[in-house]
Structures are given as C-alpha cells and as structure tokens.
C-alpha positions as a Markdown table, in Angstrom:
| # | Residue | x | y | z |
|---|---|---|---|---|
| 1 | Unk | 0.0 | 0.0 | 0.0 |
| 2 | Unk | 1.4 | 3.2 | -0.9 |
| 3 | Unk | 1.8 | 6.0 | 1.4 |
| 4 | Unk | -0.5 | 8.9 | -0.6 |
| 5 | Unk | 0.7 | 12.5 | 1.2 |
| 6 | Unk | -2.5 | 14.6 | 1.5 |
| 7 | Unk | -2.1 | 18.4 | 2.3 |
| 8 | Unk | -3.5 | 19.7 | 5.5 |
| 9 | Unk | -4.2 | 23.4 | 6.7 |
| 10 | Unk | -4.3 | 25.0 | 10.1 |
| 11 | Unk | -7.3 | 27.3 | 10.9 |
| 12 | Unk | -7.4 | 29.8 | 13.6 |
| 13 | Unk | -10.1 | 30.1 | 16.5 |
| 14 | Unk | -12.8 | 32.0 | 14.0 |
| 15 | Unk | -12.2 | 28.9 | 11.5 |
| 16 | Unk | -10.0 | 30.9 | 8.7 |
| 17 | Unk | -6.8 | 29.4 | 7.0 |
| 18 | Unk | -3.8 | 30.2 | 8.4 |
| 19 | Unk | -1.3 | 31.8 | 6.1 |
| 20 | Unk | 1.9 | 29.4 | 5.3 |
| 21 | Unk | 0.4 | 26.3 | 7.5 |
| 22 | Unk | -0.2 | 24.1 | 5.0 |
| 23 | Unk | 1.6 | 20.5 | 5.0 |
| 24 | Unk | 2.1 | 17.3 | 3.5 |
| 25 | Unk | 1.3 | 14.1 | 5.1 |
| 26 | Unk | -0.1 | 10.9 | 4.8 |
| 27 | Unk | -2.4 | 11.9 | 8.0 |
| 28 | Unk | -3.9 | 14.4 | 9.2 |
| 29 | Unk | -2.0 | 16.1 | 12.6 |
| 30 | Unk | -3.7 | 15.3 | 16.0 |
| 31 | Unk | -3.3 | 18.4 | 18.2 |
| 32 | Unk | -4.6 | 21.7 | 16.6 |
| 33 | Unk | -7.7 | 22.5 | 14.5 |
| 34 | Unk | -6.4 | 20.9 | 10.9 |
| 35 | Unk | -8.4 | 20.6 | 7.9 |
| 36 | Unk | -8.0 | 18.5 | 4.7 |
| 37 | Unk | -7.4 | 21.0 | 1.6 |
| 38 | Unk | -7.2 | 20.1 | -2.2 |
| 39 | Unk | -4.1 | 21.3 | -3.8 |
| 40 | Unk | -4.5 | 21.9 | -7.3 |
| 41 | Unk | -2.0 | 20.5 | -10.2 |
| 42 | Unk | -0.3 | 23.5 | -11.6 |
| 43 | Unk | 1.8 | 21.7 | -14.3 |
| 44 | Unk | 1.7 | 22.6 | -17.9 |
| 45 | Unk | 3.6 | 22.3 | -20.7 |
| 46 | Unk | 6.7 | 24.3 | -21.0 |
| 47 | Unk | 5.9 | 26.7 | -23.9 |
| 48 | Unk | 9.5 | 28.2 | -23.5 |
| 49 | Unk | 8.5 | 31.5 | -22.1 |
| 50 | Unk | 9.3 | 31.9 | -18.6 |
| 51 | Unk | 5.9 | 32.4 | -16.7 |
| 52 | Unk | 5.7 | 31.4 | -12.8 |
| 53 | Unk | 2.6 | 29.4 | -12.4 |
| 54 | Unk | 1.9 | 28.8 | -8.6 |
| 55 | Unk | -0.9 | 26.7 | -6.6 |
| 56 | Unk | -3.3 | 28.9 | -4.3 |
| 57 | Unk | -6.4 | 28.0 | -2.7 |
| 58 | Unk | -8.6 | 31.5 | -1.8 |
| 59 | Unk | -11.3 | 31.3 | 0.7 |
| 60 | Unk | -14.6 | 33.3 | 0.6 |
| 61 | Unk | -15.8 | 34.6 | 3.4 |
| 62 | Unk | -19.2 | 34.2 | 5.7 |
| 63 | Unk | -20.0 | 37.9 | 5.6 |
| 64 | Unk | -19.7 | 39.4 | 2.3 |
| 65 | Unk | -19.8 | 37.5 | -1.4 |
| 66 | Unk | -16.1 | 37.8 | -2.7 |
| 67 | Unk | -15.0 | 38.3 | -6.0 |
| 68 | Unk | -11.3 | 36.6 | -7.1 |
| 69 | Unk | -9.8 | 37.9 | -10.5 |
| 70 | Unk | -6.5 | 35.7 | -12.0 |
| 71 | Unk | -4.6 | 34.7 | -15.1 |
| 72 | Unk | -4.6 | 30.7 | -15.2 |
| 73 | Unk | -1.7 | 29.4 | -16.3 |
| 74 | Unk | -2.3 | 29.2 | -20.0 |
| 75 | Unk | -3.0 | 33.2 | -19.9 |
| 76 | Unk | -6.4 | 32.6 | -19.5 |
| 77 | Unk | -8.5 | 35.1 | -17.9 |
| 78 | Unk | -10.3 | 33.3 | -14.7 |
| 79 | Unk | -13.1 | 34.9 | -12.5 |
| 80 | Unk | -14.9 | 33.0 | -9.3 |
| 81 | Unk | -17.8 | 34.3 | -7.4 |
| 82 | Unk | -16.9 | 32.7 | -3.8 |
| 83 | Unk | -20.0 | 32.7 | -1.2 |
| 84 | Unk | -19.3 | 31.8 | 2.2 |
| 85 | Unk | -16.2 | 30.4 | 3.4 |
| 86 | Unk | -15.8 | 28.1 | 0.6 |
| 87 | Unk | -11.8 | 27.2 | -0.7 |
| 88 | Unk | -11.3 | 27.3 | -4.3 |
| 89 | Unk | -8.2 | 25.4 | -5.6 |
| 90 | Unk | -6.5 | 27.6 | -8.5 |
| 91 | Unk | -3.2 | 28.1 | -10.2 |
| 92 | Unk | -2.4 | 31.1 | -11.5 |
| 93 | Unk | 0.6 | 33.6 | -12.7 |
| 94 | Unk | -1.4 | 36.9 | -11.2 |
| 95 | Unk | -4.5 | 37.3 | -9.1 |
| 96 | Unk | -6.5 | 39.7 | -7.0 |
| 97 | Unk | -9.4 | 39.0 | -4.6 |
| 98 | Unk | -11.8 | 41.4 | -2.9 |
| 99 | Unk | -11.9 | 42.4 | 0.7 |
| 100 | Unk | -12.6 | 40.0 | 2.6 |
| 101 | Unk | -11.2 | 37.2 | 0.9 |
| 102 | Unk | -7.9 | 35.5 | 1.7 |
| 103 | Unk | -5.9 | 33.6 | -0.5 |
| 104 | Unk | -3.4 | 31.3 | 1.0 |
| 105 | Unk | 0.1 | 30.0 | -1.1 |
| 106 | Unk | 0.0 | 26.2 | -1.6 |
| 107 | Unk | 3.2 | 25.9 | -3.9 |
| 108 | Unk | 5.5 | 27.7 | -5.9 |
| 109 | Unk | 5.6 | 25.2 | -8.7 |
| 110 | Unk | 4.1 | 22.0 | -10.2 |
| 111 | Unk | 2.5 | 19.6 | -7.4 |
| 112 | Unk | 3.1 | 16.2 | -7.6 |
C-alpha cells in the first residue's frame, strides 16, 4: 500500500486558514484545528517562455460575497464568485481577490 501525502491546513479560532500552515502528510495532525485541503495541479507544458505558475487556494468569506480575479496558467483570464467560506483550488501567474477574501500560497511550482 502506498503512502499517498494529502495536504493539511491550520485554521485559527474563527475557523479561517492560516497563512503558510499548510503541510504534506499521509495523516492528518492530532493536536490543533487541521483541515483536509485540495491542492490543485499547476503543471503545464513548457511553452519556452518563462511564466511562474503557482498553486493557491482562496477562501470566501461568511459575511460578504467575494470576487477573485487571475490569469490561469495558460493566460487565461479566470473569475470566481466565492459565497461563504468556501476554498477554491486555483493556479495562476497573477491574481487579485476582494476584501474580505484571503488567499493562502500552496506551492510555488508544479504539485506532484
């Protein structure tokens, strides 16, 4: 049986993400409030030009509807309406996501 790392996030005391928390394991840690997030594959073709294509996850929040803006990594022009405090995977080159939204960095490249 193969050991199959999932990636897990801390949340804080209100239940939001915690910036630069996230971790790879085959289980999820006991002590602290950890959640089970979905990391998105980010790998594309090499086209020769040198675009940075990196894995996010952005979270919505419970008080406002939140709009998130990005390129995908094709150049692709992406948009995603986020209601409540929903993640949504994404890889992009550029984004931008309305207050209050948070967007938290899974990877800098391609995710395995």
């Amino acid at each position: 049986m193969a050991n199959i790392k999932k990636a897990y996030a801390r949340r804080d005391y209100s239940g939001r993400i915690i910036e630069s928390s996230i971790i790879r394991r085959t289980r999820m840690p006991k002590f602290g409030n950890w959640v089970e997030v979905i990391i998105p594959d980010c790998c594309v073709p090499s086209t020769g030009t040198a675009t940075t294509c990196s894995s996010y996850i952005a979270y919505g929040s419970v008080t406002a509807v939140v709009t998130l803006s990005y390129t995908d990594c094709q150049g692709e022009r992406q948009s995603a309406t986020l209601s409540g405090a929903e993640a949504h995977p994404f890889c992009a080159t550029y984004y931008s996501i309305t207050s209050p939204g948070t967007v938290v960095k899974v990877s800098d490249n391609c995710v395995d």
